[in-house]
mmCIF file of the N, C-alpha and C atoms, coordinates in Angstrom:
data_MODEL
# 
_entry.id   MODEL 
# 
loop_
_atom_site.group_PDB 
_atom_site.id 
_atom_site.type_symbol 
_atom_site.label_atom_id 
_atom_site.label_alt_id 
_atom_site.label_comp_id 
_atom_site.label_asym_id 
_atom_site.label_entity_id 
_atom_site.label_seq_id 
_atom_site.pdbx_PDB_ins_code 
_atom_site.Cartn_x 
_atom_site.Cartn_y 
_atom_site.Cartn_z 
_atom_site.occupancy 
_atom_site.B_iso_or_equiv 
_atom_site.pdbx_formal_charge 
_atom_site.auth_seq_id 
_atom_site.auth_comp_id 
_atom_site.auth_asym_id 
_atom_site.auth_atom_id 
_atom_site.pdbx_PDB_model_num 
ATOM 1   N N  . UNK A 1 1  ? 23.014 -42.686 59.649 1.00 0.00 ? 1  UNK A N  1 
ATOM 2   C CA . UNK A 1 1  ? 22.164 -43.608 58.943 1.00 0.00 ? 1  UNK A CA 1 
ATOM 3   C C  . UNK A 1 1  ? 22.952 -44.194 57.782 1.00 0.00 ? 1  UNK A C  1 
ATOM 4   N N  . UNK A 1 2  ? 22.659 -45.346 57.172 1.00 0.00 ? 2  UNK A N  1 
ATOM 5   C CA . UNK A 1 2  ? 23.165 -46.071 56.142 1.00 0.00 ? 2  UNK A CA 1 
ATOM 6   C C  . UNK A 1 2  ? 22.520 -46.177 55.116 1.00 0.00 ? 2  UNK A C  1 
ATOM 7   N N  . UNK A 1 3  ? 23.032 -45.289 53.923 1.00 0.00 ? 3  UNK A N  1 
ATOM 8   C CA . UNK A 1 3  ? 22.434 -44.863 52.625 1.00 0.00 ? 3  UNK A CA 1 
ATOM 9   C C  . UNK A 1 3  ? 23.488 -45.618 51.232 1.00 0.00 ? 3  UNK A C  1 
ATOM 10  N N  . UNK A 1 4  ? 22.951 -45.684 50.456 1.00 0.00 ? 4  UNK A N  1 
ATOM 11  C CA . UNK A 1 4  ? 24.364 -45.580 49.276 1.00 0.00 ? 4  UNK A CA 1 
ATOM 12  C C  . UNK A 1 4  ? 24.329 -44.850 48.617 1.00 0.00 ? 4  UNK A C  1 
ATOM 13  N N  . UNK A 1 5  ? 25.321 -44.342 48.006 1.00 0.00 ? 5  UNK A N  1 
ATOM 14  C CA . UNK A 1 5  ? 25.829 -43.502 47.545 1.00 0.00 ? 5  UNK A CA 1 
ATOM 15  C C  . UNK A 1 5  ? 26.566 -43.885 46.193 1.00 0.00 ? 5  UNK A C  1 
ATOM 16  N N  . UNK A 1 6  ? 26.625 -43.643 44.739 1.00 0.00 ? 6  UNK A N  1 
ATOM 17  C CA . UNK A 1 6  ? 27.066 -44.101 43.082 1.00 0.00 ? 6  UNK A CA 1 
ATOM 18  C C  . UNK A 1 6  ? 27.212 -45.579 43.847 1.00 0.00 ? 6  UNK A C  1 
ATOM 19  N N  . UNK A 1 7  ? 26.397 -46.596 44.533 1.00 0.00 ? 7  UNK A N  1 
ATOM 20  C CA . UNK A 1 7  ? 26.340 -47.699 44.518 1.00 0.00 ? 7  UNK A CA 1 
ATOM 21  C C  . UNK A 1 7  ? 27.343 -47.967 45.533 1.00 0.00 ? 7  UNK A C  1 
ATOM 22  N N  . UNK A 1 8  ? 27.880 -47.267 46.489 1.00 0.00 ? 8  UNK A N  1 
ATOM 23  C CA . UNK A 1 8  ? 28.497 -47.704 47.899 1.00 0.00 ? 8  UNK A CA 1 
ATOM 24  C C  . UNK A 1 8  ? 27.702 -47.398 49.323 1.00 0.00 ? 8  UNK A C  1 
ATOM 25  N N  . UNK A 1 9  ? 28.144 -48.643 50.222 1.00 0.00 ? 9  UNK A N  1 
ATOM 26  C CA . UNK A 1 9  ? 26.819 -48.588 50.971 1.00 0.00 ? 9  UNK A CA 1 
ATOM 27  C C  . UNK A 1 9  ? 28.002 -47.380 52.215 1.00 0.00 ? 9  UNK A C  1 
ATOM 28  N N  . UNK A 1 10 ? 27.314 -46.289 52.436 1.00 0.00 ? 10 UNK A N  1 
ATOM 29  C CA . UNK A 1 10 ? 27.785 -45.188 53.342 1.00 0.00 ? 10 UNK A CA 1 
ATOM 30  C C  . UNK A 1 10 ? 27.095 -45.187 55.072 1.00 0.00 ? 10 UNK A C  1 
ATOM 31  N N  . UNK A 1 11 ? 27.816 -44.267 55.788 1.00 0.00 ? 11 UNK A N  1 
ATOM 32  C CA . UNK A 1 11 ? 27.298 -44.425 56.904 1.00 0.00 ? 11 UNK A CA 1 
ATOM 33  C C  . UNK A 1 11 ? 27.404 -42.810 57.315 1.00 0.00 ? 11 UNK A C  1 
ATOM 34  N N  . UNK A 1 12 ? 26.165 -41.858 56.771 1.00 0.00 ? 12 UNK A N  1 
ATOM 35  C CA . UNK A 1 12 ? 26.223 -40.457 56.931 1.00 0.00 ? 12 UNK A CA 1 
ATOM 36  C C  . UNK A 1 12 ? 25.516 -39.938 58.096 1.00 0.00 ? 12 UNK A C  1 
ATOM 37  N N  . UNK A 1 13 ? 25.717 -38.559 58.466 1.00 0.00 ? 13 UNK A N  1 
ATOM 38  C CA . UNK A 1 13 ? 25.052 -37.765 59.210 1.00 0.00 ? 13 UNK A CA 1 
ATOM 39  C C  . UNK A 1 13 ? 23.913 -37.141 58.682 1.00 0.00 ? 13 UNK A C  1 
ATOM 40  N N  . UNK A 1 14 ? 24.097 -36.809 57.897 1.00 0.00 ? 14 UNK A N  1 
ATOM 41  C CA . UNK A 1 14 ? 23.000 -35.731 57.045 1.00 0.00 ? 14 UNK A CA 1 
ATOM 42  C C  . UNK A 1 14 ? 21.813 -36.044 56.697 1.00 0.00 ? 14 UNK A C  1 
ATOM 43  N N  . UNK A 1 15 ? 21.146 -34.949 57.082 1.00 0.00 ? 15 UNK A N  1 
ATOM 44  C CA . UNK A 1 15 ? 19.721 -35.265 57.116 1.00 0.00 ? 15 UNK A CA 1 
ATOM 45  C C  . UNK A 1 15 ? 19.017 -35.098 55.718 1.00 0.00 ? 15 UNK A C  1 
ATOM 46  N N  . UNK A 1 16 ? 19.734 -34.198 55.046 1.00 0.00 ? 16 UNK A N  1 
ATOM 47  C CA . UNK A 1 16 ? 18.911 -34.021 53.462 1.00 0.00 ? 16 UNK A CA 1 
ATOM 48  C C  . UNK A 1 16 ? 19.627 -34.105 52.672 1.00 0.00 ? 16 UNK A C  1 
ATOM 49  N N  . UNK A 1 17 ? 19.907 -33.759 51.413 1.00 0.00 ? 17 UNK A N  1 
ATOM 50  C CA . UNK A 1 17 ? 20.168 -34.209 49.947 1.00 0.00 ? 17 UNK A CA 1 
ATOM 51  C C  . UNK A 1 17 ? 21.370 -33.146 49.923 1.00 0.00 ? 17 UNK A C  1 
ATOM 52  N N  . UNK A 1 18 ? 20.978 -31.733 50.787 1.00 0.00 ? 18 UNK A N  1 
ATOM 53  C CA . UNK A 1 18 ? 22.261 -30.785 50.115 1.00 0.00 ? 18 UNK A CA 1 
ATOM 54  C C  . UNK A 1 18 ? 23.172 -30.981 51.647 1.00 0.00 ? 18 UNK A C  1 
ATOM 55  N N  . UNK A 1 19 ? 22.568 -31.373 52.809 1.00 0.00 ? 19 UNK A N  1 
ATOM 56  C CA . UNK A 1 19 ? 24.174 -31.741 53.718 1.00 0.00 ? 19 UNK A CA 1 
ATOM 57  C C  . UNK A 1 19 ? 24.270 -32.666 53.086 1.00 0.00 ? 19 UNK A C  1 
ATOM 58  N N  . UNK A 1 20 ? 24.341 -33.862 52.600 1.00 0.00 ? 20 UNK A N  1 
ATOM 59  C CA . UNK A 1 20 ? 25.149 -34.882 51.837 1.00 0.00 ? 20 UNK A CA 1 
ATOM 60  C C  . UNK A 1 20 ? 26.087 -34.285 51.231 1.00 0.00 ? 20 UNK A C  1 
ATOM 61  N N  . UNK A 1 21 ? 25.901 -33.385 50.077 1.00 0.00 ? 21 UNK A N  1 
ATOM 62  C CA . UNK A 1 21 ? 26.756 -32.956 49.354 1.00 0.00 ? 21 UNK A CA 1 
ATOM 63  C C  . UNK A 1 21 ? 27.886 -32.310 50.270 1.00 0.00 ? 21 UNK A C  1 
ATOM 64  N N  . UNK A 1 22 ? 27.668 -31.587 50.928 1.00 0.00 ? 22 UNK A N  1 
ATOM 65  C CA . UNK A 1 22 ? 28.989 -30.810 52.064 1.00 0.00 ? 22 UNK A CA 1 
ATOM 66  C C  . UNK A 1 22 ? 29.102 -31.875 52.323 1.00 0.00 ? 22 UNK A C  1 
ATOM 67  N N  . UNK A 1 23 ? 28.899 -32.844 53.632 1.00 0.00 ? 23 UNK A N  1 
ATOM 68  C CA . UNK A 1 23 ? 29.579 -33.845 54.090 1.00 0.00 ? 23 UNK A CA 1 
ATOM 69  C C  . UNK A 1 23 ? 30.257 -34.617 52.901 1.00 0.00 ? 23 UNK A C  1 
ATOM 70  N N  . UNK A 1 24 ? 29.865 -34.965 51.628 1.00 0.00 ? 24 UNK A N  1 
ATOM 71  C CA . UNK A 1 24 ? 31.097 -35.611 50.945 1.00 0.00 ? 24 UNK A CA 1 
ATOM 72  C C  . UNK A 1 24 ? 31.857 -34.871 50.464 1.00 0.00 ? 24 UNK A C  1 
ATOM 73  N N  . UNK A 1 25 ? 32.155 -33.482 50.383 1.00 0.00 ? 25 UNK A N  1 
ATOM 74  C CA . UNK A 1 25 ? 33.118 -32.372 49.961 1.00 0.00 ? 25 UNK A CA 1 
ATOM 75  C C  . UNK A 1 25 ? 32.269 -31.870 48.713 1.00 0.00 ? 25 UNK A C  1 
ATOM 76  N N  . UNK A 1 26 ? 31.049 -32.292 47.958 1.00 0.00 ? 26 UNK A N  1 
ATOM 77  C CA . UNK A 1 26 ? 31.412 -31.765 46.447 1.00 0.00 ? 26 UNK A CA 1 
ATOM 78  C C  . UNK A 1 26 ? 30.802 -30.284 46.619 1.00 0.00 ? 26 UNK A C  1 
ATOM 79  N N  . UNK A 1 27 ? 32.010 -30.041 45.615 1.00 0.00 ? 27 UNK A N  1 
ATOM 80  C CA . UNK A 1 27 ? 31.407 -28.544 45.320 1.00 0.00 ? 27 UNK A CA 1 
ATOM 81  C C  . UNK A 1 27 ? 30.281 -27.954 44.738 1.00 0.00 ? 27 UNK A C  1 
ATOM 82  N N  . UNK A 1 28 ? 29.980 -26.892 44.665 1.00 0.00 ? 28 UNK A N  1 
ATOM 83  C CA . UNK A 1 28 ? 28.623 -26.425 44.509 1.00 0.00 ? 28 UNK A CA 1 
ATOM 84  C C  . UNK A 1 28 ? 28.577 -26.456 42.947 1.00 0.00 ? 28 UNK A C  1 
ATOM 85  N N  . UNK A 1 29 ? 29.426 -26.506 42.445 1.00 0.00 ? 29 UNK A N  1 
ATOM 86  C CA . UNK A 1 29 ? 29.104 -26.682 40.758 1.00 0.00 ? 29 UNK A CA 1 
ATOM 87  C C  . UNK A 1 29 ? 28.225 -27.362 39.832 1.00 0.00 ? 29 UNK A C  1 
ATOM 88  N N  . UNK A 1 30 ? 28.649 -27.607 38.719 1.00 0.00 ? 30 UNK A N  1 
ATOM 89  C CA . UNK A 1 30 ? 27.674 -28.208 37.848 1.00 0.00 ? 30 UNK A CA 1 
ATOM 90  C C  . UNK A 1 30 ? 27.683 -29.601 38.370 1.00 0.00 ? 30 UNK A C  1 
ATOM 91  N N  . UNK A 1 31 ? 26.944 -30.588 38.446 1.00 0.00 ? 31 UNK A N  1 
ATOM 92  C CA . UNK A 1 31 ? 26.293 -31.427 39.527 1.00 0.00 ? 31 UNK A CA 1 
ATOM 93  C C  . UNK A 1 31 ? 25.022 -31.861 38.906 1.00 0.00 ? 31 UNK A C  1 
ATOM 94  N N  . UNK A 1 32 ? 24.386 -33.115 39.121 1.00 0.00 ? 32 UNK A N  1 
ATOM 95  C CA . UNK A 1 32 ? 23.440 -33.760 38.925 1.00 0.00 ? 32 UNK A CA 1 
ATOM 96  C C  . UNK A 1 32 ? 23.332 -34.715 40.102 1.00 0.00 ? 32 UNK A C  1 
ATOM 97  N N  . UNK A 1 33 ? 22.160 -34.852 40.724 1.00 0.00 ? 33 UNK A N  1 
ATOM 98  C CA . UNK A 1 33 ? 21.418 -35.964 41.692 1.00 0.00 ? 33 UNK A CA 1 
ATOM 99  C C  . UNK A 1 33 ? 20.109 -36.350 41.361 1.00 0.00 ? 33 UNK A C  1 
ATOM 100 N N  . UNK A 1 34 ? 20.432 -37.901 42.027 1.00 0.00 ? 34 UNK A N  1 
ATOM 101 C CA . UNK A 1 34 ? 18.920 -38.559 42.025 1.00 0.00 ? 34 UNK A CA 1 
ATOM 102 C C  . UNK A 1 34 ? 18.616 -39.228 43.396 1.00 0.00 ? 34 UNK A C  1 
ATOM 103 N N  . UNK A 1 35 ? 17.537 -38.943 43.965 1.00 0.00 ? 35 UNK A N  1 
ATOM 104 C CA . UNK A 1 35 ? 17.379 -39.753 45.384 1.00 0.00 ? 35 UNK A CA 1 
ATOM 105 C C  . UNK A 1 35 ? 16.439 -41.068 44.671 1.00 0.00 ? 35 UNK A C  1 
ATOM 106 N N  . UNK A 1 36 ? 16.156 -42.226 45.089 1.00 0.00 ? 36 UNK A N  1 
ATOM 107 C CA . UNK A 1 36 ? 15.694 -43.532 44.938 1.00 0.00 ? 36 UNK A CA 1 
ATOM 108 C C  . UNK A 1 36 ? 15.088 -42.958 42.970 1.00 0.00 ? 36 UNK A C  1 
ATOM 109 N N  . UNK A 1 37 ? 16.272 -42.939 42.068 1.00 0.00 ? 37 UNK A N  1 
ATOM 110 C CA . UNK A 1 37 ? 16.174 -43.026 41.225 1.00 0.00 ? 37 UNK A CA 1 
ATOM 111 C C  . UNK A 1 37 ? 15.488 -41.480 40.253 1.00 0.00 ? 37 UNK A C  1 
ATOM 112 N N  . UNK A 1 38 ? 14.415 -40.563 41.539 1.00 0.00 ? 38 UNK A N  1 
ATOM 113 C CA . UNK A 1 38 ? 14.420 -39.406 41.098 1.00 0.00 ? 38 UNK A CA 1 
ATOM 114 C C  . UNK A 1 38 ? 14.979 -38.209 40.983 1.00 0.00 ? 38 UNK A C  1 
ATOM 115 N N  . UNK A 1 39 ? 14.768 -37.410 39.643 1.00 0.00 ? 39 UNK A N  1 
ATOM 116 C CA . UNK A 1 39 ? 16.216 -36.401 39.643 1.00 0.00 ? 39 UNK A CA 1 
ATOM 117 C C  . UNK A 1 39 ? 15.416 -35.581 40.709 1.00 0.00 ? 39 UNK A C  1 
ATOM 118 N N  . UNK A 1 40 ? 16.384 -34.883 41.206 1.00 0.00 ? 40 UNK A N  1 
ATOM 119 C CA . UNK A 1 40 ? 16.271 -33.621 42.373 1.00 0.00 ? 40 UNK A CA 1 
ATOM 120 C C  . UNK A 1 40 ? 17.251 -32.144 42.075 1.00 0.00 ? 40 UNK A C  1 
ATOM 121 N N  . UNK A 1 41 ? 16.088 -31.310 41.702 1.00 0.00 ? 41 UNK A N  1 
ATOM 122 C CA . UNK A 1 41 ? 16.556 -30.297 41.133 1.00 0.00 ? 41 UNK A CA 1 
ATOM 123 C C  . UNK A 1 41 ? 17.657 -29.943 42.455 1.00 0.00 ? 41 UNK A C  1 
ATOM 124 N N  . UNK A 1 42 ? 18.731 -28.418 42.006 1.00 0.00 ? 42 UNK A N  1 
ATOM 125 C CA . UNK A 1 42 ? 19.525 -27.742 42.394 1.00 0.00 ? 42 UNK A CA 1 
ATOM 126 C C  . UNK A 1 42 ? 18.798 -27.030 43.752 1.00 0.00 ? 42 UNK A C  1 
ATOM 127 N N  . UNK A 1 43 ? 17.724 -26.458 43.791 1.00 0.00 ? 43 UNK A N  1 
ATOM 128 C CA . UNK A 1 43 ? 17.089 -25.793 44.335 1.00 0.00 ? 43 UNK A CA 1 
ATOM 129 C C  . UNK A 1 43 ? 16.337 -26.458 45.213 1.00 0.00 ? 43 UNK A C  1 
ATOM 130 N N  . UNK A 1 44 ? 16.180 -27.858 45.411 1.00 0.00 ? 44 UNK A N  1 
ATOM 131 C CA . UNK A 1 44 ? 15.234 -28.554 46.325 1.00 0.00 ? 44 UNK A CA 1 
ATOM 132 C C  . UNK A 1 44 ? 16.181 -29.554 46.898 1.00 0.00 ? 44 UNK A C  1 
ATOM 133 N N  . UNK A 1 45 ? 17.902 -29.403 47.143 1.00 0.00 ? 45 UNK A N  1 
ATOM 134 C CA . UNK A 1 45 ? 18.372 -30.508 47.168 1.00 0.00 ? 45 UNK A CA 1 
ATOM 135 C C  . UNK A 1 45 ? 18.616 -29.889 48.585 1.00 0.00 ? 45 UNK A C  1 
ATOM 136 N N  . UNK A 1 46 ? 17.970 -28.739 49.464 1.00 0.00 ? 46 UNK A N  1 
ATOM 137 C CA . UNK A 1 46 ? 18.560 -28.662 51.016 1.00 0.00 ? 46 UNK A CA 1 
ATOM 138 C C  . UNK A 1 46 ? 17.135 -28.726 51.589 1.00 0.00 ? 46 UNK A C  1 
ATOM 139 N N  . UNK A 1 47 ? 15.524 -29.166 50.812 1.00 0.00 ? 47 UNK A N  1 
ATOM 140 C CA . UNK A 1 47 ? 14.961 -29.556 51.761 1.00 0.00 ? 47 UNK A CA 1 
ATOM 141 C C  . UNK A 1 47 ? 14.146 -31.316 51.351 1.00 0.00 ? 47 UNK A C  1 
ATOM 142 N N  . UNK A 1 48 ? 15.310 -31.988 50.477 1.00 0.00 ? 48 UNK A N  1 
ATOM 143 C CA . UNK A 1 48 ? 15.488 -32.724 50.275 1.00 0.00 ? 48 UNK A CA 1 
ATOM 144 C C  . UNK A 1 48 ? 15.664 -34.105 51.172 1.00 0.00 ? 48 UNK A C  1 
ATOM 145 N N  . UNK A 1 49 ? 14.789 -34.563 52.421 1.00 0.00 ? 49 UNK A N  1 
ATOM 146 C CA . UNK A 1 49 ? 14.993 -35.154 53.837 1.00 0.00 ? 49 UNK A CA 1 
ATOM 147 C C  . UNK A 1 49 ? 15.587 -36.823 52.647 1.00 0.00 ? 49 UNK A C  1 
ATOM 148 N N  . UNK A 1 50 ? 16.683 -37.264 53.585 1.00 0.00 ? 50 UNK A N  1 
ATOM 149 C CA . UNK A 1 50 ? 17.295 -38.778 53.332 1.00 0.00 ? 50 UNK A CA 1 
ATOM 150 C C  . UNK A 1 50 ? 17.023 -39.501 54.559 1.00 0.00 ? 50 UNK A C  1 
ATOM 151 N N  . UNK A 1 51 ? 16.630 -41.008 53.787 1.00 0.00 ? 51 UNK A N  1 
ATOM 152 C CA . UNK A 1 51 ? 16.081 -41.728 55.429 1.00 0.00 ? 51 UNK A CA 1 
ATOM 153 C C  . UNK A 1 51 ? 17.332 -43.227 55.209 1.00 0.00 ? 51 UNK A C  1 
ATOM 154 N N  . UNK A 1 52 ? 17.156 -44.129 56.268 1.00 0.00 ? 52 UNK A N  1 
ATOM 155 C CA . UNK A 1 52 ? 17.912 -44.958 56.066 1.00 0.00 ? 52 UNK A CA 1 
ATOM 156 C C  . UNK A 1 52 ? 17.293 -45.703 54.738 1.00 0.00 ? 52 UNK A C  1 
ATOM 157 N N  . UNK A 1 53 ? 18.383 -46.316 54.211 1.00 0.00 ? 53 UNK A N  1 
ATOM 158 C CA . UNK A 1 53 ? 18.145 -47.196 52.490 1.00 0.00 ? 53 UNK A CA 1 
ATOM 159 C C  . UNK A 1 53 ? 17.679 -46.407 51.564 1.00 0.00 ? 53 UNK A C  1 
ATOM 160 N N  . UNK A 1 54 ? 18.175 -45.117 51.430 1.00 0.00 ? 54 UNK A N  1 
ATOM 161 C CA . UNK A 1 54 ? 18.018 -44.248 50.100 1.00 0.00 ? 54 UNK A CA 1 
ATOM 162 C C  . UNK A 1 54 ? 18.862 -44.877 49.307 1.00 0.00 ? 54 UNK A C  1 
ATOM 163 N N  . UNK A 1 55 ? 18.993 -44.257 48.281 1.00 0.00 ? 55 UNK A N  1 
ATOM 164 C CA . UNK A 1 55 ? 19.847 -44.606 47.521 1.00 0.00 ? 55 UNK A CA 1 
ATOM 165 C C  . UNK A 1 55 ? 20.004 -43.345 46.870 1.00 0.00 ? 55 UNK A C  1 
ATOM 166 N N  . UNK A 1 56 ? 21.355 -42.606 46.633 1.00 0.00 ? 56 UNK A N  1 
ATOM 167 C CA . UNK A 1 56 ? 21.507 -41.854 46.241 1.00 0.00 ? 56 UNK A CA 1 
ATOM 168 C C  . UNK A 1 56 ? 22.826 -41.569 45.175 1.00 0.00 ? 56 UNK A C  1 
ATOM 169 N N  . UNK A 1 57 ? 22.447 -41.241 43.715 1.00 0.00 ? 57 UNK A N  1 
ATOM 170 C CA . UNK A 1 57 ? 23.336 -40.716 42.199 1.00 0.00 ? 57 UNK A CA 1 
ATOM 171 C C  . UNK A 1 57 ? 23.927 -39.360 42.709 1.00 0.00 ? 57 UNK A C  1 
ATOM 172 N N  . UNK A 1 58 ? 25.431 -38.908 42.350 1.00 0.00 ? 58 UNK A N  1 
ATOM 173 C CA . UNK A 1 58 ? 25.599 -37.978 41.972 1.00 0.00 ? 58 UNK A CA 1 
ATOM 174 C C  . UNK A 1 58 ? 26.604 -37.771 40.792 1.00 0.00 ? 58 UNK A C  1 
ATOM 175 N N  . UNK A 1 59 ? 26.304 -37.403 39.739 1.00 0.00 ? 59 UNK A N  1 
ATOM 176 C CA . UNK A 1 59 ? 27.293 -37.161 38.814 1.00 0.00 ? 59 UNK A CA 1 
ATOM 177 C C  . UNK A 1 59 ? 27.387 -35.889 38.152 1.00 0.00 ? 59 UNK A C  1 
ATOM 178 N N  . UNK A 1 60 ? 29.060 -35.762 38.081 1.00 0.00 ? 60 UNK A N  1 
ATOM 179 C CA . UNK A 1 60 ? 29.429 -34.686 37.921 1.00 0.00 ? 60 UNK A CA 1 
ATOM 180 C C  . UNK A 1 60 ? 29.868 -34.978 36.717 1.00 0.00 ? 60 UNK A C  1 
ATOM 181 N N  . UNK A 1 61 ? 29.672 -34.117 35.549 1.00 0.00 ? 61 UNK A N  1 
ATOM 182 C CA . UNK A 1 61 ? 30.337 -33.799 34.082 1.00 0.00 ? 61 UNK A CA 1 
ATOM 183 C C  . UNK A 1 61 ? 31.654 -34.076 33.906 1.00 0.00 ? 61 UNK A C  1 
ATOM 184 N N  . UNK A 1 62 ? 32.440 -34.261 33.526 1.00 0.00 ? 62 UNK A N  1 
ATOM 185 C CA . UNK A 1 62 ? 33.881 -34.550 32.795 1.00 0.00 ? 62 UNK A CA 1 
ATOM 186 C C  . UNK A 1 62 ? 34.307 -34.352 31.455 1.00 0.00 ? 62 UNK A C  1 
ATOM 187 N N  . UNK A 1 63 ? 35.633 -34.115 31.457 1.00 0.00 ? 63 UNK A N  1 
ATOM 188 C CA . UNK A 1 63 ? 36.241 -33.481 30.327 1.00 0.00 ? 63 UNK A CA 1 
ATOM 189 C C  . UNK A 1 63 ? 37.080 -34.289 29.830 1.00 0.00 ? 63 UNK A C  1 
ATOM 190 N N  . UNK A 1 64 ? 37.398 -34.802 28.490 1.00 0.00 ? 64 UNK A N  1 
ATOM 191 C CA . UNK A 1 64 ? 37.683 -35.856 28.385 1.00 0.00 ? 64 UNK A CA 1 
ATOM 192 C C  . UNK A 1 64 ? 37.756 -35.905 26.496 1.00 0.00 ? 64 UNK A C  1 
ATOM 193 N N  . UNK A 1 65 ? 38.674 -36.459 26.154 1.00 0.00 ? 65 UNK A N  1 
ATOM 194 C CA . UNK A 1 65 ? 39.081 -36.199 24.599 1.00 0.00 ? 65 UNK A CA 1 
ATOM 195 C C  . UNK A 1 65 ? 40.134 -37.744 23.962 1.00 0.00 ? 65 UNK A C  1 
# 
């Protein structure tokens, strides 16, 4: 299906919010998501269903001086 992803239009397998995350590699760490603009806790992001034209945030923290 065709979702975007930090504003690129993707072409994934995954059916919910936490295979997204495996299918794009990120690690299980500190992490933030939003599906169509709502945050989605840590704990609800593997029954989290994605349909075609989600739109989906993920940002990860950075270190930086």
């Amino acid at each position: 299906m065709r979702i975007h992803v930090n504003g690129k239009a993707l072409d994934v397998a995954a059916a919910t919010l936490g295979a997204l995350l495996r299918e794009l590699d990120y690690e299980d760490g500190a992490l933030a998501t939003a599906l169509n603009r709502n945050f989605v806790r840590k704990t609800d992001r593997g029954k989290t269903p994605l349909k075609e034209g989600d739109t989906v945030e993920i940002l990860v923290p950075r270190q930086g001086g």
